[in-house]
C-alpha atoms as a printed R data frame, in Angstrom:
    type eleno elety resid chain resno      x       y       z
1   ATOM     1    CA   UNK     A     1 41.396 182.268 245.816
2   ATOM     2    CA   UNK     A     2 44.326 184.152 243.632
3   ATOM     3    CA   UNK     A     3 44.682 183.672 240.091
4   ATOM     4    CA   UNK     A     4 48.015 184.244 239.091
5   ATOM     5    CA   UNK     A     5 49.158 184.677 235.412
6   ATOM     6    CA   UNK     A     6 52.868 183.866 234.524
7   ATOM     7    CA   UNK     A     7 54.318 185.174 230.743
8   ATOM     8    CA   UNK     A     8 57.164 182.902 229.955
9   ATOM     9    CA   UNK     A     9 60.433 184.259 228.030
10  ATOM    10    CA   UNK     A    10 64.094 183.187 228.126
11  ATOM    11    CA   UNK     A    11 65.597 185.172 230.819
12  ATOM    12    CA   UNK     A    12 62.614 186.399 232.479
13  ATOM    13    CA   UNK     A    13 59.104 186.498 233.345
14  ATOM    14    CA   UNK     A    14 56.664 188.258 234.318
15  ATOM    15    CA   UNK     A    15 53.464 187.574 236.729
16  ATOM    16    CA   UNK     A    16 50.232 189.211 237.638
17  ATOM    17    CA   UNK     A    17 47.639 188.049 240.446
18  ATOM    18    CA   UNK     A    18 43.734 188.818 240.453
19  ATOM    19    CA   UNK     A    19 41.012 187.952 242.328
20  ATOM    20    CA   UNK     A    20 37.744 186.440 242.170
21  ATOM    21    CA   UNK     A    21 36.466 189.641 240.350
22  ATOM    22    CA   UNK     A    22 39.644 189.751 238.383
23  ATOM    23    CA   UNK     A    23 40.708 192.739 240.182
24  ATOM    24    CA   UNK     A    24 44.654 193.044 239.998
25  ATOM    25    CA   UNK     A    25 45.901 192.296 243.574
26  ATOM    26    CA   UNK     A    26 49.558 191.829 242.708
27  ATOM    27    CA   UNK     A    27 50.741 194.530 240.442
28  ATOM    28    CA   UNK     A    28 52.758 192.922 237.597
29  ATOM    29    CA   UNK     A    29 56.019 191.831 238.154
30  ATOM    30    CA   UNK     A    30 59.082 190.608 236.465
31  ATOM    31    CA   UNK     A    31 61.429 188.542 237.913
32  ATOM    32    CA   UNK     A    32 64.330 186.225 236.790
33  ATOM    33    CA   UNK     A    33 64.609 182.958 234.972
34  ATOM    34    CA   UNK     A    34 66.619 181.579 238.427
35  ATOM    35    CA   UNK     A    35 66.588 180.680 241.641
36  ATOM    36    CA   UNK     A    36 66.466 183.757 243.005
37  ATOM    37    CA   UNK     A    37 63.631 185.148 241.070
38  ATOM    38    CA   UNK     A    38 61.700 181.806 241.628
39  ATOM    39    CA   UNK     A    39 62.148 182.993 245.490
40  ATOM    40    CA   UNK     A    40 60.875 186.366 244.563
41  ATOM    41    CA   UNK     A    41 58.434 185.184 243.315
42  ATOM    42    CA   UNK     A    42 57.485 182.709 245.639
43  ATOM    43    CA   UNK     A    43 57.826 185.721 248.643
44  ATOM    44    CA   UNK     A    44 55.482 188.012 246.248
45  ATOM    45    CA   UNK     A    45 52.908 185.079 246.637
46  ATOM    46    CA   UNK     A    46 53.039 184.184 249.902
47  ATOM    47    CA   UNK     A    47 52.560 187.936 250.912
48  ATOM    48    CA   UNK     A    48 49.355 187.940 249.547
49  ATOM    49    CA   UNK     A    49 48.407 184.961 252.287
50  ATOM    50    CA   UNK     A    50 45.552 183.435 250.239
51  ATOM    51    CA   UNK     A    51 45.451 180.188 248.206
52  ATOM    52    CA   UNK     A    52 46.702 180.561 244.670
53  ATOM    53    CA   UNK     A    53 46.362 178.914 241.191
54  ATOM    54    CA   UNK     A    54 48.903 179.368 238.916
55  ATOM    55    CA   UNK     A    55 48.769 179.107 234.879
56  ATOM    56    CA   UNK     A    56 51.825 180.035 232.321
57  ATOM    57    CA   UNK     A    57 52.081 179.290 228.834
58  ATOM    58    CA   UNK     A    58 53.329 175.551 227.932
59  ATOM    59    CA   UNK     A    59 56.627 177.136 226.342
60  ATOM    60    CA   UNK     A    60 58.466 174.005 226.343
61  ATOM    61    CA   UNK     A    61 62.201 174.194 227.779
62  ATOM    62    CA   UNK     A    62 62.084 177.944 228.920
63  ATOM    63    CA   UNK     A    63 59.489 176.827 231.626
64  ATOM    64    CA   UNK     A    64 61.097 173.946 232.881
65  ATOM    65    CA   UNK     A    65 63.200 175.279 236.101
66  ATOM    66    CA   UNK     A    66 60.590 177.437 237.068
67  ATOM    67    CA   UNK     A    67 57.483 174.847 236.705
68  ATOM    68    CA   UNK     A    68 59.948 172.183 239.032
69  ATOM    69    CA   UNK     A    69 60.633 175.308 241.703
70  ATOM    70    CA   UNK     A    70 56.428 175.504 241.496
71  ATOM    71    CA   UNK     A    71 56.048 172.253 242.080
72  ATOM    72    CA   UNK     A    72 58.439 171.828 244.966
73  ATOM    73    CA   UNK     A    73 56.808 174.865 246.551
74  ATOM    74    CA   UNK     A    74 53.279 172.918 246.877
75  ATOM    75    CA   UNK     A    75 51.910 175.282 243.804
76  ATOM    76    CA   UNK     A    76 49.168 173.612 241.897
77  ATOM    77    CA   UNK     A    77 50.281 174.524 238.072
78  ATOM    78    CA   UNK     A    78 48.101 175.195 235.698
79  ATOM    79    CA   UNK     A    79 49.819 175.218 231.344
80  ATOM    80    CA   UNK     A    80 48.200 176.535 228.359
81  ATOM    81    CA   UNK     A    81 49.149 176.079 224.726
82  ATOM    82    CA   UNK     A    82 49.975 179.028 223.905
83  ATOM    83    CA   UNK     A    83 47.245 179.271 220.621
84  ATOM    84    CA   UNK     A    84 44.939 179.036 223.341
85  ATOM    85    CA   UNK     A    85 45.770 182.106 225.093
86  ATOM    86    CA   UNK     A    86 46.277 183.904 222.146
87  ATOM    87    CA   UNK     A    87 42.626 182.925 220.937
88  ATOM    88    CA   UNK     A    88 41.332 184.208 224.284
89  ATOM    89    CA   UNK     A    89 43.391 187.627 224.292
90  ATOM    90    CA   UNK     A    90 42.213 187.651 221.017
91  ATOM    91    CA   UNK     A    91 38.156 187.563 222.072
92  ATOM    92    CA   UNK     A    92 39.293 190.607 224.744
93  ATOM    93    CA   UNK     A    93 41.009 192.482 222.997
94  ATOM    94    CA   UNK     A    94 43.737 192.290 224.853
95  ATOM    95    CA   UNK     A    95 46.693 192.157 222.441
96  ATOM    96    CA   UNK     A    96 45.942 195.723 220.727
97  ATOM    97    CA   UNK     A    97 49.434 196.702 222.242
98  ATOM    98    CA   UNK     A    98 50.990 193.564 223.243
99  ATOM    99    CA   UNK     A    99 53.348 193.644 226.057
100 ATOM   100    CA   UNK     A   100 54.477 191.148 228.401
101 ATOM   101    CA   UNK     A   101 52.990 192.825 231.315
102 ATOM   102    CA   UNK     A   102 49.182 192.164 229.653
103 ATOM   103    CA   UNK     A   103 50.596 188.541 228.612
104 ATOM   104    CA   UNK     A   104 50.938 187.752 231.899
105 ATOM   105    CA   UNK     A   105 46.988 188.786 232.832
106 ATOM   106    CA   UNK     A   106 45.490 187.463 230.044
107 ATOM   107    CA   UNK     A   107 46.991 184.082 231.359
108 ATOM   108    CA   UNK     A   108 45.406 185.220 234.664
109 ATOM   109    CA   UNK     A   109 42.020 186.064 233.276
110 ATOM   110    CA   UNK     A   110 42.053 183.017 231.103
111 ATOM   111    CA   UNK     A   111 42.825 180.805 234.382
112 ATOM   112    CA   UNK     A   112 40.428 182.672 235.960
113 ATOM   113    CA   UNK     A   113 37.244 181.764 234.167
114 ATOM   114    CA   UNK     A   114 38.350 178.799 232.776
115 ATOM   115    CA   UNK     A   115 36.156 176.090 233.441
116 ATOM   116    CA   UNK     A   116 37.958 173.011 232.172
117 ATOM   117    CA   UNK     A   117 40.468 174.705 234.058
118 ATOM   118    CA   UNK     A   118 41.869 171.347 235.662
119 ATOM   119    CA   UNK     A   119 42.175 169.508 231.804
120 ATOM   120    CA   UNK     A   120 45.173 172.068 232.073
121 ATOM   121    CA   UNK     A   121 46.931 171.126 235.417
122 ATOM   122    CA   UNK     A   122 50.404 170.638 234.778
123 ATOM   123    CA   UNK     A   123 51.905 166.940 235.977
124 ATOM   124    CA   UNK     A   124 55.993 166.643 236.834
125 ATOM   125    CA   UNK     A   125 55.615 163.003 235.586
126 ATOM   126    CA   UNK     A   126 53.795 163.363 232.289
127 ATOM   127    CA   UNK     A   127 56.364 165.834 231.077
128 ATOM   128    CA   UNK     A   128 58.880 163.012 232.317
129 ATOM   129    CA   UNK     A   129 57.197 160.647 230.431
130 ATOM   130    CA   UNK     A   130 57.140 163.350 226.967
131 ATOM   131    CA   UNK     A   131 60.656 163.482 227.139
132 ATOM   132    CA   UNK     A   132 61.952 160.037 227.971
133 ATOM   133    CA   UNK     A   133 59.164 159.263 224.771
134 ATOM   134    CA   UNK     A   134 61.093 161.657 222.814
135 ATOM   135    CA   UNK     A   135 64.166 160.411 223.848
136 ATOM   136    CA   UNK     A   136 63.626 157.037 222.942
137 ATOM   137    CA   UNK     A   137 61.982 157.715 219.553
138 ATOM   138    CA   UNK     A   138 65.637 159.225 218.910
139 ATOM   139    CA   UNK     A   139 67.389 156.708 219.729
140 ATOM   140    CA   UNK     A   140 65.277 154.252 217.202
141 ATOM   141    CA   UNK     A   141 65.508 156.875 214.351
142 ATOM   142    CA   UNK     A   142 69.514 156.698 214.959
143 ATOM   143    CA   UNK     A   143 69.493 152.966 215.528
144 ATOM   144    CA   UNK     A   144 67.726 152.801 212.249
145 ATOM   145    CA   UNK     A   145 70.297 155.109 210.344
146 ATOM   146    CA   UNK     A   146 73.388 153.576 211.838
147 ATOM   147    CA   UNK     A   147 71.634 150.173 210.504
148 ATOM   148    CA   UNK     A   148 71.286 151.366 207.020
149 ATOM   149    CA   UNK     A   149 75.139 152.485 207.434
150 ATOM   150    CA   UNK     A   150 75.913 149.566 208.286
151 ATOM   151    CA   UNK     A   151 74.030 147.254 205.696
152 ATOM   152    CA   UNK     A   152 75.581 149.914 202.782
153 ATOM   153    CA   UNK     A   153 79.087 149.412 204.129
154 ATOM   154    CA   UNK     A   154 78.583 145.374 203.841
155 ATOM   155    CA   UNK     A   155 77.224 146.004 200.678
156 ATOM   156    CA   UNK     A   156 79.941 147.576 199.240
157 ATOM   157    CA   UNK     A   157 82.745 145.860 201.605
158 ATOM   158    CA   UNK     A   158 81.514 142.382 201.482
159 ATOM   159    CA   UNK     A   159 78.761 141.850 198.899
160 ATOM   160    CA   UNK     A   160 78.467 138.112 199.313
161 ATOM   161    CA   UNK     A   161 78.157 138.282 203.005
162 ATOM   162    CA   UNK     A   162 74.367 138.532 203.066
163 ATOM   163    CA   UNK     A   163 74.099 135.527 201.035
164 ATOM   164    CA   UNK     A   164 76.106 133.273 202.959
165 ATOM   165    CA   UNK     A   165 75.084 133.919 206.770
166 ATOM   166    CA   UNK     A   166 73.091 137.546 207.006
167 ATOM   167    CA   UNK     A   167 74.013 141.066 207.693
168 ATOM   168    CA   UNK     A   168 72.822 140.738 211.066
169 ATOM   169    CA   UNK     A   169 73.188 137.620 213.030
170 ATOM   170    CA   UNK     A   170 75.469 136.835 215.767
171 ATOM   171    CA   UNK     A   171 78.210 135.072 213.922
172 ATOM   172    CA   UNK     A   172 78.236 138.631 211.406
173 ATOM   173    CA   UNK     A   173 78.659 140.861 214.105
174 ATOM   174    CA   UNK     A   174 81.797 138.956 215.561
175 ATOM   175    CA   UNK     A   175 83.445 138.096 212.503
176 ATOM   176    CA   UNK     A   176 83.085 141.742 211.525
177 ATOM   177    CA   UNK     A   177 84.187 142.754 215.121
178 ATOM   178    CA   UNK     A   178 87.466 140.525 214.449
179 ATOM   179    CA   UNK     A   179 88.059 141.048 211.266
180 ATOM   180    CA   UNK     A   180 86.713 143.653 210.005
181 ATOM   181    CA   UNK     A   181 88.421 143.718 206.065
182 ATOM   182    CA   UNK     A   182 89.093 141.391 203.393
183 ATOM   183    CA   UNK     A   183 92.760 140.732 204.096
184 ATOM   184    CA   UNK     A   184 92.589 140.199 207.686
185 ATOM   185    CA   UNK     A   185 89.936 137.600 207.057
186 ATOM   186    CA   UNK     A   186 92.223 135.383 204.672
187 ATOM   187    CA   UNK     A   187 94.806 135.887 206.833
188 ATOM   188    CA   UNK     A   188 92.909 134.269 209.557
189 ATOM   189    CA   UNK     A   189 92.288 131.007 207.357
190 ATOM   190    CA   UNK     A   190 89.596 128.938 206.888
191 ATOM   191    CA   UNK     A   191 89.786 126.560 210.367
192 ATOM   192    CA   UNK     A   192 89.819 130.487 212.285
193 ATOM   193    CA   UNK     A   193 86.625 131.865 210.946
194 ATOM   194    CA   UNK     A   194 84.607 128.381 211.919
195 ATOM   195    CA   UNK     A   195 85.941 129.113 215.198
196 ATOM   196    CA   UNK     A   196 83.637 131.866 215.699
197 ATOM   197    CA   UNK     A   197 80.147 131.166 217.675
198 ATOM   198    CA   UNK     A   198 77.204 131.235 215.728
């Protein structure tokens, strides 16, 4: 079994791969943040002809292509917050001189004799899941301002409107939708607005 140690940066990254020991058997390499250095990568690996495990920092979006290549390849994925990592270079000494290169096996090392190692294996579909959360708590916080828009625009437009049938019911939202100012609702007439479903 390989442990293989991935450090994480915009347009590239850079991976080391030990062994049980945590001998280096795959002398650190960088490759790109695209397809083509995913397929480096992926050759480097598969060169090596063992089973591999596979941590990287959890750097949000700049890990995102690469951890979907991993996962397509078969790859099981291990991600670390990156605190933790720095807490365990930190009890090697490790990050004296701090270059990528040593990022990238101090990840190793840290899969390596991890224990709660599998607490840390990445899943496709609970990052999904993060994002469409995230997503959706967005939307509410802009539903939610374009509602307080809303209710100070009736408030200055149409003060008396709340009093007489609500900011937001049905009948509101169309009369507003076909008239939407003063003058175009006299101008419509009395008989016109009753017209309007409730």
């Amino acid at each position: 079994m390989l442990y293989v140690g991935i450090d994480v940066a915009k347009n590239k990254h850079d991976v080391t791969a030990l062994n049980v020991p945590g001998k280096t058997v795959l002398k650190p390499l960088t490759f790109s943040n695209n397809k083509t250095g995913f397929e480096l990568l992926d050759l480097s690996l598969r060169q090596l002809n063992q089973d591999y495990l596979i941590a990287l920092e959890d750097t949000g979006h700049y890990a995102f292509n690469l951890l979907n290549f991993l996962h397509e390849q078969e790859y099981k994925v291990y991600t670390y917050n990156p605190l933790l990592i720095k807490k365990f270079a930190k009890s090697l000494l490790l990050r004296k001189t701090k270059t990528d290169k040593k990022d990238a096996h101090g990840i190793a090392l840290k899969l390596l004799s991890d224990p709660n190692r599998e607490q840390f294996q990445h899943d496709n579909q609970q990052v999904e899941l993060k994002i469409l959360a995230r997503h959706i708590h967005r939307l509410k916080k802009k539903q939610y301002d374009w509602k307080v828009q809303y209710t100070r625009c009736l408030d200055i437009i149409f003060p008396e409107l709340d009093k007489i049938v609500g900011k937001h019911s049905e009948y509101t939202y169309q009369l507003l939708t076909r008239y939407p100012n003063p003058q175009k609702r006299l101008e419509a007439g009395f008989d016109k607005l009753i017209e309007i479903k409730h």
